[in-house]
Structures are given as C-alpha cells and as structure tokens.
N, C-alpha and C positions, 0 to 999 in steps of 0.2 A: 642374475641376482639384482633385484630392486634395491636403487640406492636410497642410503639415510638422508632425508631433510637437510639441508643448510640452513641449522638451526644459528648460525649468526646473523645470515643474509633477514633470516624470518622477524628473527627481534629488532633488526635494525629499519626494516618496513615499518614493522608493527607499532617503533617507539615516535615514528615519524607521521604515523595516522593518529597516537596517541597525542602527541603536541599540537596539529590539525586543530583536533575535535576541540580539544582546552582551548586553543588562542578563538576560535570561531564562537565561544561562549561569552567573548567582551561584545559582541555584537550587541547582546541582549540586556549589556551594562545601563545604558541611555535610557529603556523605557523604565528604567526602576525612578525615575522621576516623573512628576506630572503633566509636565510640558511637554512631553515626548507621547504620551500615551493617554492620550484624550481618543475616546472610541466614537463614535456618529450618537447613538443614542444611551450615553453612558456615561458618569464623570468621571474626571481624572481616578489616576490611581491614591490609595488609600495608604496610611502609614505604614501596615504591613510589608510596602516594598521595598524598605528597609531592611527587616528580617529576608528579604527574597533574595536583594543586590549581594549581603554577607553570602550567601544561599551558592548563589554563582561563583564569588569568588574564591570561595572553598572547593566546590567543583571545577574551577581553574585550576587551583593549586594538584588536586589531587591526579589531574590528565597530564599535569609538565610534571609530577613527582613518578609518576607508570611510563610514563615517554621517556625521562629520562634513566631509568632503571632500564626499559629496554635498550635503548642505544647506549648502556653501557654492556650490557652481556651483548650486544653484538658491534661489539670494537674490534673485534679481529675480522671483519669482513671489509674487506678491499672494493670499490664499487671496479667496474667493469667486466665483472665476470657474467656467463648467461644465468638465468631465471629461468629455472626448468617450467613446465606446468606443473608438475607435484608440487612446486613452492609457490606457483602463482597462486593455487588452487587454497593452498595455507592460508597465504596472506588474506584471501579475499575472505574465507571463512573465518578467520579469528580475528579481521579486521571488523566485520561487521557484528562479531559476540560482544567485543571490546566495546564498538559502537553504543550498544546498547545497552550495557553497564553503567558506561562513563557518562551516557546521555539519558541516563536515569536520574545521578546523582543533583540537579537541580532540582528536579522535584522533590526527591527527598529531602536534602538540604534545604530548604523553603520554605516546607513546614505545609506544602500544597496539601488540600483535604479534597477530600472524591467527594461529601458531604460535608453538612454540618457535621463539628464536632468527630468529625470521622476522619485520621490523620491519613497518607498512604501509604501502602505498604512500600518495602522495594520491588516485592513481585512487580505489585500493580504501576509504578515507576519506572518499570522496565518495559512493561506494556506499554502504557504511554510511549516509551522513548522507541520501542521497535514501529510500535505503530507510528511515529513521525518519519523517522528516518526510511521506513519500508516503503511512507507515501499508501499507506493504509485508512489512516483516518479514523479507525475504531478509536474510541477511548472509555474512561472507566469515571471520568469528570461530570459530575450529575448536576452542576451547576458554574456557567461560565461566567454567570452575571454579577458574581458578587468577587469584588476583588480581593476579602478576606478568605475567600478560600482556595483562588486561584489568582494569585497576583501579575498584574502585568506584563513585569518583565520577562514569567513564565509562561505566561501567554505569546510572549514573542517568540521564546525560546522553543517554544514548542509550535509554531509555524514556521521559524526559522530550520528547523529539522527536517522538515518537507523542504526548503529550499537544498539543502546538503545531501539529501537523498536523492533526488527527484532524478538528476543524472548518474550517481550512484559515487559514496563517497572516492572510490577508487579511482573512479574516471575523473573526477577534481581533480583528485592528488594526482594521476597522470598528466592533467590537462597545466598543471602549475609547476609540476617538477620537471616531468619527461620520462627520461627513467627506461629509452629506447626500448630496445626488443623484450626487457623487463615489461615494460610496459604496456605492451602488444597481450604479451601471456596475461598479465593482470586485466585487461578489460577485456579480451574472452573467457576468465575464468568468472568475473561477475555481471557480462551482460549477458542475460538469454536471449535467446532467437536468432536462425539460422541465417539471417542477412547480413549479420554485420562483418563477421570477419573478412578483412582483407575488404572492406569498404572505401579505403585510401590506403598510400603508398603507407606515410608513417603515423604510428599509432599517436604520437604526442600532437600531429596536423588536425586528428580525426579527434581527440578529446577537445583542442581547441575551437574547433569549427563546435563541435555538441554542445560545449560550454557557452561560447558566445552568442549562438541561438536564442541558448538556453536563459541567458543572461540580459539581452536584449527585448526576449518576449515577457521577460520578469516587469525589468523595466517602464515597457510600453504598457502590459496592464496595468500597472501602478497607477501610471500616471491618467489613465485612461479611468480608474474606479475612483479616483480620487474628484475629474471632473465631475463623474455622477453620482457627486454628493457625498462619498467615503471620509472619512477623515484619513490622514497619513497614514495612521496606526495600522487602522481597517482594512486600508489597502493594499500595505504592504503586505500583511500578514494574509488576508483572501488570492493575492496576487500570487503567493510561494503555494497556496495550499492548489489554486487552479491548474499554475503551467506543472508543480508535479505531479498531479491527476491525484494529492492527497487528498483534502477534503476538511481539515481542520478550520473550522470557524474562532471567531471571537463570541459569536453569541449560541446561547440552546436553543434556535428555532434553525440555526446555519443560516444561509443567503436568504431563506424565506423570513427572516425579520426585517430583510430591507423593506419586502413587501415591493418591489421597486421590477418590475419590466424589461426594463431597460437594461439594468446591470442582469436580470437573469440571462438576457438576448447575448450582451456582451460574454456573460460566462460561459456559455452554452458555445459561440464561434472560438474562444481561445480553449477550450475544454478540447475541441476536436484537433485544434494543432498542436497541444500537447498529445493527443495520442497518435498523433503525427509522425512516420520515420523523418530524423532528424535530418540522417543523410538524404533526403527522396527530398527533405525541404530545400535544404542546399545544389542540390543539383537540379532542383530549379530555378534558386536563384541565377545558377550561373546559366545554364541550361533551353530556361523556359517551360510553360507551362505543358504543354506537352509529354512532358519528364513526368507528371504528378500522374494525369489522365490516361498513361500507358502502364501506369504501376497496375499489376495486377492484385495486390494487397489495397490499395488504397482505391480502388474499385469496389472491392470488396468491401471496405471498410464502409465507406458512404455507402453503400447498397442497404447493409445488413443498419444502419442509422435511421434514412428511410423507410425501408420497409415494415421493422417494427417501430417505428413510431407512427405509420400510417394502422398498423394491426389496433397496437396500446389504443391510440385516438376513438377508432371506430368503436370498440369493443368497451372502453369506458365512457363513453358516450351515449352507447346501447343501455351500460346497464347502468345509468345515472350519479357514477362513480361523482363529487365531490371534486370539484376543481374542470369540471370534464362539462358544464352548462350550456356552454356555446364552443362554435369552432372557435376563436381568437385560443381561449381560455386554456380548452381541450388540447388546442396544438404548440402550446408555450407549455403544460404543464408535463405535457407524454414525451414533448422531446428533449423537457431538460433532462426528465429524472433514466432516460433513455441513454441519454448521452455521458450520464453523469454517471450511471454504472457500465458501460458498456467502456468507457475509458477509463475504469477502476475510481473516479475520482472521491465519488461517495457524497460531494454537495446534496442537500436536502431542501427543496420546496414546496413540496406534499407528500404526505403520510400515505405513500405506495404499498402501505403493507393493509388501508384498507380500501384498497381497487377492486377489481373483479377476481376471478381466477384465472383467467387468461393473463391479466395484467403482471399479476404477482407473478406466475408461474412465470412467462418471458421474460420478465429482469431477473429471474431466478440463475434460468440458463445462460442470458447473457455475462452473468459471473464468470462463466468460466471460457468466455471469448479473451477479453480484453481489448487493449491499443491494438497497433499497429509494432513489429518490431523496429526498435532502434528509439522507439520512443519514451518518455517518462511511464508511461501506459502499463500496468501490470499486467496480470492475468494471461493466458496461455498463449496470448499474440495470436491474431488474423492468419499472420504467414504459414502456421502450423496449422491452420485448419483449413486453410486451400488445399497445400501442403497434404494434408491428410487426403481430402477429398478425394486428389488428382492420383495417389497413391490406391484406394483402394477402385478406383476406377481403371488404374492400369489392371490388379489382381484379379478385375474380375472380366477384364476381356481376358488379359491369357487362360483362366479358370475352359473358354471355350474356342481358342484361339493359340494354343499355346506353343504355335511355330512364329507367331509378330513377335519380333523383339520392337518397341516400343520406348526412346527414352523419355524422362521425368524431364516434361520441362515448364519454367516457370516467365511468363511474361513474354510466352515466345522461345525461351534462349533455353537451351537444355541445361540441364543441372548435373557440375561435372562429379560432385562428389558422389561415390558409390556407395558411402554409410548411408547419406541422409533418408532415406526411406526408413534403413533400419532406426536411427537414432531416433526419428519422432515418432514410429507407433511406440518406441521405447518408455520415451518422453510422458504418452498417452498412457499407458501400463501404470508407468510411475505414481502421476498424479492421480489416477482411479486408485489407484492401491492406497496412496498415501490420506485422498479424503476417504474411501472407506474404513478404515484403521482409528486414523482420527474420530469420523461421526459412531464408531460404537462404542470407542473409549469415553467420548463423552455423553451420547445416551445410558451407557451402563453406571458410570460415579458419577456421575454430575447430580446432586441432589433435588428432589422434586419441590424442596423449597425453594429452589428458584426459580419456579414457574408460580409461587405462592402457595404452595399445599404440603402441608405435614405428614407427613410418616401416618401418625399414631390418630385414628380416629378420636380415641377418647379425649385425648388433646386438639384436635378439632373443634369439637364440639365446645369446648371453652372458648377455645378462640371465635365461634360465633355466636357464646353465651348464652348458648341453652341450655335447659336442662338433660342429663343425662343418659340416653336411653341407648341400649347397646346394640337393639339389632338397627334400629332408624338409622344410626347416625354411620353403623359399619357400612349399613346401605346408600345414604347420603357420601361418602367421602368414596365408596366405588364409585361411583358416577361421577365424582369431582377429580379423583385421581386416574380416570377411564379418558378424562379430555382432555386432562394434565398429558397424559404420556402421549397423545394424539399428538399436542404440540410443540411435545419433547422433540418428537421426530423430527417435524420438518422444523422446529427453530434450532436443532443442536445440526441441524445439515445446513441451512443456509448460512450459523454462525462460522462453520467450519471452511462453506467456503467464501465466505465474504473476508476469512482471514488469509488464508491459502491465495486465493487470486488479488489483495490486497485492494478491494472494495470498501471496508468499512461498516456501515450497515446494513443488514438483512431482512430477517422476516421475522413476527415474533417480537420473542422478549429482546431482540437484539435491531427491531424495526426504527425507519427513520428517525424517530420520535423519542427514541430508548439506547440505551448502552449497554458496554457488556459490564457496568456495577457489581451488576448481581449477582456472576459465576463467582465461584468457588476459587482458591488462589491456583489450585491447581489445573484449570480450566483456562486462566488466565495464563499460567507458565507454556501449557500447549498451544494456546495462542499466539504467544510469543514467536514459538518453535515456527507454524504455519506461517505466520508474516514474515519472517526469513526465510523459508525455502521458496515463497513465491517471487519475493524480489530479487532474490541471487540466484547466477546459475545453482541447480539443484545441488549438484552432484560435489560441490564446494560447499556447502553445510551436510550434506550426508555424511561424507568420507570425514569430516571433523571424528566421528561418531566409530569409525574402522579403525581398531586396533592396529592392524597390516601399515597402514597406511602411516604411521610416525616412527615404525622400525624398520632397519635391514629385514628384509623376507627373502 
C-alpha cells in the first residue's frame, strides 16, 4: 500500500519557497527610480514606476500572506524526519505552479500592457512569469521601449526571474538552507539529466558549489558588459538572461540593438559556459583541464556547435542569406544565433527565420538538443543523445550478435545503472508524445486569425475593401487560407517546441522578430504547461496531474 503525502512536511516547504519568492521581489524595489534604471540607449524611467513600485509591494505582501498560511497548516511537522521522493516530487511540482502565480502577480499589479492600451491578462502574466523563471525567454510584450507600458522596475523583475530560475529555484533554497537528505530528493526531483545524481558526497556542497559558479559567472559578466559600454541596468539584466541561457532583453531588437561585435563575441563565449555541466566546470577547476576534454558530453557538445555553424555559414553564404556578405559577418552571425539556440538561451541578432531552408530547418532540430546536463541549459541535454546513440548501437549489434553481452559505457567507465537505457528511450517516448499532442491541439483550436486571416470569406473581402463578389473572393481566401494552414504547421510545431525545450523563439509568427501576442489565452495557458515540463524533471509536473498519486492507493 502506497503511502499518504506528508501533507505537513509539503506546506511547510511550500510556505518557505513562498516567502523565497516575496522577499526576492525587494530586489526590483531600487530600479522603480531613475538613477538606478538608466538603460544605454533609452532614458530614465517615467512616472509610471510609481504605480509599478506599489505594483511590487502588493505582490510582496501577497507571497509572505500564502507563505505564511502555509507554514501555519504545516506546524505539526517536526524538521528531521526523511523526505521521501513522493514528497520531493510534490514540492518541486507545486513549488514551481506556485512560482508562477506568485511571479505573475507584478505584472498584473503594475498595470504592465503587452500593447498600447492593451492591459494584461493574468493568463498572459503567467506566461511571462513561467517563461522567466523556466529561462525560456518567450514573452507576450510587443514593446520594451516604452516605459509606460513596461516599466523598469518590471523589466528588472522580469530578468531578475531568469537569475532565480536559471539554477532552479529549489536548488537555491537547497543551496541557502540545506535541508540534508531532504535535500538530495529535492534536486533530483527538479533537475533533469542522468549525471547529476550523486555528483558529490552532500547535496547542500553540490548546490553551493552550482550556486557560486553560478553567482560568480553573473558577476564577471556584468561587470564585463558594463565595460563594453552597457549601462548597470543593461547589464545586469543581459548578464541574468545570458548565464541562465534565458534570453530576455531590455530592448525589441534583443542584443542586436547593440549593434556592437564585441559584446555579441562576449555573449556567444559565456552562452557556452552556461550550457556548460557545472559539476565538469568545477572538477576542472580543481582537477585541470584535462577533466573538460575527456568529458565525452562536452565533446559532443563543441562538436555539434562547430559543425553546424561551419553547415548554417556555408549554406547561408551560398544562398546570399542577409547578414551572411562576407566570412567575418557570416561567421559572427551563424554562430551566435547557433549557439544561442542550441543552449536554449534564445538571444536574437538576425532574423533566422528568413535564412535559407537548411538554416531554418537545423536550428529547428537543434531545439530539441539543448546544453550540456547539470547546466542552466534546457532542452533534452547532450548527455541523452550520446546516451541514445550508444544505446541503439548496442541493440543493433546484439539484433546480429546476440551471444556479446556488451556494457553501456560512457567516457570510457561503464554505466552501473541497469534502468538507464530503459529510462531514456522512455524519456524519448515521453517528449515525442508530449510535442505531438501539443502541436495538434494547437493546429486544431488555435484560430487562423492568428496567422491574419478570417474565417468568413465575405468578411474578407471587406477587410481588403472590395467589392463583393462570391465566387472571386471564396476563391481568393482558398488560396490565402491554403498558405495560412501551410504555416499553421510548421509555426504551431516550432512554437511548441521552442516552449517544450525552453528556447523562446521559433519560426513564423513566433520568429526572432515576433512573439507569442498573438495566440489565443488558451494557446498561451499550454504554453505555460510546456515551459514547465521542459525545465523540471518531467515526471514532477505530470504526476501533479495523477489523482493516485495525492491518496493512499
């Protein structure tokens, strides 16, 4: 018999990530004035961040008012008892719904507008806030330049998310609290990919070391984008979106409004060691470099960076793509936006959505790569697709061979666990299933005026003010609704998986250049859903979702 939840232990986590989240919103207190929040090509902040700062402190109030509600229903909980994985599993999945509630509430409280005149939803608030906190980078914000619709100190708040996320909030709160063998079960319940467990003796060593990294390479970019020319604001906020491989800008052109070389060159080398395994970085420092070059993931990783960026180069070169003139040009622009999806980060400094087909099509599939595990890095990790590789390469010598026993091994050293073969074609199952379900729920409701085109011919034809003629115009709107659903396809697949693997933007109405505005609220809520199951282990927001799984069975 499966036992009940430790429904005290659960509220008394939960009320403890809830006060977290609140106290970590005075952060974004400071830029609500204008000496704090001077942007490089943009002036201070505007009176509106008044209304922002109240904005904040209401969303203060309301995360120490849910924090401390929880840590009173779970007063009967005694700390030193174990943390099963059924309740690590809880916390991490209700920890990061919570997240993204509570981390909505500034935008709404603010008064933030997605447009002119266009106030935003909570849906769409929640979007925003998963998408920071996932280190996804999508947003629903059709204009960053004007401070009355996006005020400053929400601009902070909302790269400031990407800092809180980027190592995952639970590994903070492990890395700050401890919270021993608790502890252990909580960051295998919310970091995916098969290397980290049992990466160090104790788990609260192993968030420390992540965080200080992690904290350190914050740091050193800052102060490094600031030399080249950044204002403080700028850089603070580009420096949280780079090392969590998020992507949020302060301006709508992203890093291509520097216009600047230099900082692209610098983002492009900290982009790769945020999708860096953290532990592989550390055991070089102490180690030597040696440690990096024998990793067989991190091989991998620089191989598959080169390789197609040497492809993207040639082949947009060939076919006279736009930013592709000369090699300098050609090899700054293919190995940013290379690097820039391939580690989930989503920075933007050319419109890759109009390259060649080859171009588009390989950052397509790079989506579903990602980092390196152990790193900020979203997306399916490196490690699973060696992983994969070496796997169906075993199946298919014994297919002719089937007296070699053969073990799985990885960098040389065999691999003791006996599940993992099973758990990642699993893994693989999962995530095919999970974007094909998504990409037809969203080609089937997702309305075709979000590609720009109407339903109703006859209302068509108003809308491009002609006069009325029934068979012309039924045949003019087949042909405009025949290209519509052509680019239904592949923009509601790349939107799906640039949420799913936590890239940001895609192809389409959702390309460098565009956001997801324009979907539906419902469109936006599945959105939601996919930027959480790519950042947290899976099986910790699915099982939210299993009735079994919160009763005795």
């Amino acid at each position: 018999m499966a036992s009940l939840l430790n429904y005290p232990l659960l509220f008394r986590f939960l009320g403890t990530i809830c006060l977290l989240i609140g106290g970590s919103m005075a952060f974004s207190l400071p830029f609500a004035y204008p000496g704090f929040a001077e942007r490089t090509h943009l002036p201070p902040a505007a009176e509106v961040e008044t209304r922002a700062m109240y904005g904040l402190l209401a969303s203060m109030m309301v995360c120490f008012t849910v924090g401390l509600i929880f840590r009173f229903l779970g007063r009967s909980y005694r700390p030193g008892g174990n943390l099963f994985r059924k309740e690590a599993m809880a916390i991490v999945g209700l920890s990061w719904v919570g997240a993204t509630v509570l981390g909505a509430l500034p935008y709404y409280f603010s008064g933030t507008q997605t447009a002119a005149d266009m106030p935003i939803t909570f849906i769409e608030a929640m979007f925003e806030s998963q998408s920071g906190f996932s280190t996804t980078g999508a947003t629903i914000l059709t204009d960053l330049n004007t401070p009355e619709l996006v005020p400053h100190c929400i601009l902070f708040w909302r790269s400031w998310t990407h800092f809180l996320g980027g190592l995952g909030i639970v590994v903070l709160f492990v890395a700050i609290l401890g919270q021993g063998s608790a502890g252990k079960a909580m960051m295998r319940a919310e970091m995916p990919g098969p290397t980290k467990d049992g990466s160090m003796p104790r788990m609260q060593h192993t968030a420390l070391v992540f965080a200080a990294i992690y904290v350190g390479l914050n740091v050193v970019l800052t102060i490094v984008y600031w030399l080249e020319g950044m204002s403080t604001f700028d850089a603070l906020c580009h420096a949280f979106g780079t090392m969590a491989t998020g992507g949020f800008s302060t301006y709508n052109r992203s890093l291509g409004g520097f216009d600047s070389p230099l900082i692209e060159t610098t983002t492009i080398a900290f982009m790769v060691l945020a999708g860096t395994n953290f532990t592989l970085m550390y055991l070089t420092l102490i180690g030597g470099w040696r440690k990096l070059v024998r990793d067989v993931e991190f091989r991998t990783y620089g191989g598959i960076i080169a390789v197609v960026t040497l492809g993207v180069v040639f082949f947009g070169m060939r076919a006279g793509d736009e930013g592709f003139e000369n090699y300098p040009s050609a090899l700054r622009n293919g190995c940013f936006q290379v690097v820039s999806v391939l580690t989930t980060t989503g920075y933007g400094t050319a419109d890759f959505d109009t390259w060649n087909n080859f171009g588009r099509g390989i950052l397509l599939l790079l989506m579903f790569v990602g980092g390196c595990a152990g790193s900020t890095g979203g997306g399916m990790k490196v490690i699973r697709h060696v992983l994969f590789y070496k796997i169906l390469r075993l199946e298919m010598e014994r297919a002719h061979r089937p007296r070699v026993i053969r073990p799985l091994r990885v960098s040389g050293q065999p691999v003791d666990d006996p599940q993992l073969a099973h758990n990642i074609l699993l893994y693989f199952c999962l995530v095919l299933a999970i974007f094909v379900v998504s990409w037809l729920a969203l080609v089937t409701f997702e309305p075709t005026s979000t590609w720009g085109v109407i339903e109703s011919p006859i209302a068509h034809a108003a809308e491009l003010g002609v006069e009325h003629d029934p068979e012309a115009h039924k045949e003019l709107h087949r042909e405009l609704l025949k290209g519509t659903l052509d680019d239904k396809l592949l923009d509601s697949a790349s939107a799906v998986a640039a949420t799913l693997n936590n890239i940001g933007p895609g192809l389409g109405v959702v390309g460098a250049t565009r956001n997801y505005a324009g979907f539906s609220q419902g469109a936006k809520l599945l959105f939601v859903w996919l930027m959480m199951l790519g950042r947290v282990e899976i099986f910790s927001v699915l099982l939210l979702f299993v009735p079994s799984f919160w009763r005795r069975v």
